[in-house]
C-alpha positions as CSV (number, residue, x, y, z in Angstrom):
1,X,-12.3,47.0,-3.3
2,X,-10.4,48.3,-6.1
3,X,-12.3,48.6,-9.8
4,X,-13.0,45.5,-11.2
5,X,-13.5,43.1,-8.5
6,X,-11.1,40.2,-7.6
7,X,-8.9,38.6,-9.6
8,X,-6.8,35.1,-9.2
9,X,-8.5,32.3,-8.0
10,X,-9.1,29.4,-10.4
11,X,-9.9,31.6,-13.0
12,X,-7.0,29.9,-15.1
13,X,-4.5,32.9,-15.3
14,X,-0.9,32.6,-13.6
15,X,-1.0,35.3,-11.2
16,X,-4.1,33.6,-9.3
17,X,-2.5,30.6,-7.4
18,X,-2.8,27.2,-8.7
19,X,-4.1,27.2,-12.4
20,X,-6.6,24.5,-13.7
21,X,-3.8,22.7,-15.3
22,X,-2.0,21.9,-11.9
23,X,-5.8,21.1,-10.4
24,X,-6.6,18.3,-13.3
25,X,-3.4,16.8,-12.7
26,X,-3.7,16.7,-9.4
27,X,-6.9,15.3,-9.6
28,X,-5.7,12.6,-12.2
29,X,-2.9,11.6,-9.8
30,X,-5.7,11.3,-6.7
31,X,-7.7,8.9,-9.1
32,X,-4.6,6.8,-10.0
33,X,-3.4,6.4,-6.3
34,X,-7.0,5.0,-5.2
35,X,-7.0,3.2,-8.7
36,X,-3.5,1.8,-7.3
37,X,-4.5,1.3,-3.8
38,X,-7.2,-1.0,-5.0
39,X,-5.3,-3.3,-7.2
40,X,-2.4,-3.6,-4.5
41,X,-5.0,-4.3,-1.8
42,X,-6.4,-6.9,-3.7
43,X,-3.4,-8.8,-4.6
44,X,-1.9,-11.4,-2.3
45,X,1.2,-11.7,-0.9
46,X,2.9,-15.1,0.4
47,X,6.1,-15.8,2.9
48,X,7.2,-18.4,4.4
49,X,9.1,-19.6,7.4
50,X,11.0,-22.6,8.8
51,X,12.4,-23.5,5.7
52,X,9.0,-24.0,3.6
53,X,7.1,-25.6,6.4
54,X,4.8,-23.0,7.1
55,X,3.4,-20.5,4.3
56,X,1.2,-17.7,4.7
57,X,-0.8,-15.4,2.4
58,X,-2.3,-12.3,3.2
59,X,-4.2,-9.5,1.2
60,X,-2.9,-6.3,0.3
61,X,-5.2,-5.1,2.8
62,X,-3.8,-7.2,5.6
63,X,-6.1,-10.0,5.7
64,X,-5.3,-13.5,6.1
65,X,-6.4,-15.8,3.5
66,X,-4.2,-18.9,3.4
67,X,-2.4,-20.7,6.5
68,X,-0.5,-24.0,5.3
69,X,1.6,-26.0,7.7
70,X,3.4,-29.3,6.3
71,X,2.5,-32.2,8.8
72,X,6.2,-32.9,9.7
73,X,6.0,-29.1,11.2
74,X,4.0,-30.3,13.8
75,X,5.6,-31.4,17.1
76,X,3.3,-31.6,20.2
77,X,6.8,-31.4,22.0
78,X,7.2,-28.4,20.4
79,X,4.2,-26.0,20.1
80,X,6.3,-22.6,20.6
81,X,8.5,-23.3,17.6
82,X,5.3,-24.0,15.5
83,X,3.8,-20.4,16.8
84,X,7.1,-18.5,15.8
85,X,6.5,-20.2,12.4
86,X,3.5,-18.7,12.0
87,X,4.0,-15.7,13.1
88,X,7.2,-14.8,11.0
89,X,5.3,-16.0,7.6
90,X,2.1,-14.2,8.3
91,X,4.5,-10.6,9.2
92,X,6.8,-11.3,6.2
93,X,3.8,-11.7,3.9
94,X,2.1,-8.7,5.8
95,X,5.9,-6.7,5.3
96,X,5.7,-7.7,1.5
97,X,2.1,-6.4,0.7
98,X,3.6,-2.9,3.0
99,X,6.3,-2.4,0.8
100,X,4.2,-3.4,-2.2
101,X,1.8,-0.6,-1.1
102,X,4.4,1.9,-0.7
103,X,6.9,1.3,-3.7
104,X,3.2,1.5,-5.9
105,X,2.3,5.0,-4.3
106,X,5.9,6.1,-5.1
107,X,5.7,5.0,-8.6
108,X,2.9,7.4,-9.1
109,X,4.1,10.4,-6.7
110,X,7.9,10.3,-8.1
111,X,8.8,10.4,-4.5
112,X,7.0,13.8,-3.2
113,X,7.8,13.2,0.8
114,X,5.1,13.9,3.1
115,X,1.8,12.7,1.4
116,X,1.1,10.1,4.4
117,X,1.7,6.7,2.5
C-alpha cells in the first residue's frame, strides 16, 4: 500500500466517488418518496361505470373501501352486465390510484428511468 493509506471513500473529497453532498440528497429524496408513497396510499380514489350506476373507491394501496350500486342497476335478468359494472369501476379506480402513484414518484425523481416505480 502506498504511504499514507487509502484515500476516496466518503471522506468528502471529489476524487473519492460519491461525496456526502450527493449521499444527503440522496437520502432526502429516499425519505420524500416513502413520505409520498404514504400519503398516495392513503388517499382514495373513485370510478365509475355504467353511466354513474355503479361507483367504486379504492385506496392508494389497492384496497376496496366503498362499493355503491344504484337499485335500478340491478336486473336479476341481467346479473353478468351488473358484474362488468363492477369490475370496470373497481380497475378504473384501481388504474387512477396507479397512475396517481407513479406521476407522484416522478414528481420527486424528475423522471430518472429505472428506479422500479
Amino acid at each position: 500500500m502506498a504511504k499514507g493509506g487509502f484515500r476516496g471513500g466518503f471522506s468528502g473529497g471529489r476524487s473519492g466517488g460519491m461525496n456526502m453532498d450527493m449521499i444527503k440528497k440522496a437520502q432526502k429524496m429516499q425519505q420524500d418518496m416513502l413520505k409520498k408513497q404514504e400519503e398516495l396510499q392513503a388517499k382514495e380514489y373513485t370510478a365509475s361505470a355504467g353511466g354513474g350506476m355503479v361507483t367504486a373507491t379504492v385506496s392508494g394501496s389497492h384496497e376496496l373501501k366503498k362499493l355503491e350500486i344504484k337499485p335500478e342497476a340491478v336486473d336479476p335478468d341481467d346479473v353478468e352486465m351488473l358484474t362488468d359494472m363492477v369490475m370496470a369501476a373497481v380497475n378504473e379506480a384501481m388504474r387512477s390510484a396507479d397512475e396517481a402513484m407513479q406521476n407522484g414518484m416522478a414528481s420527486l425523481t424528475g423522471g430518472l428511468g429505472g428506479l422500479g416505480f
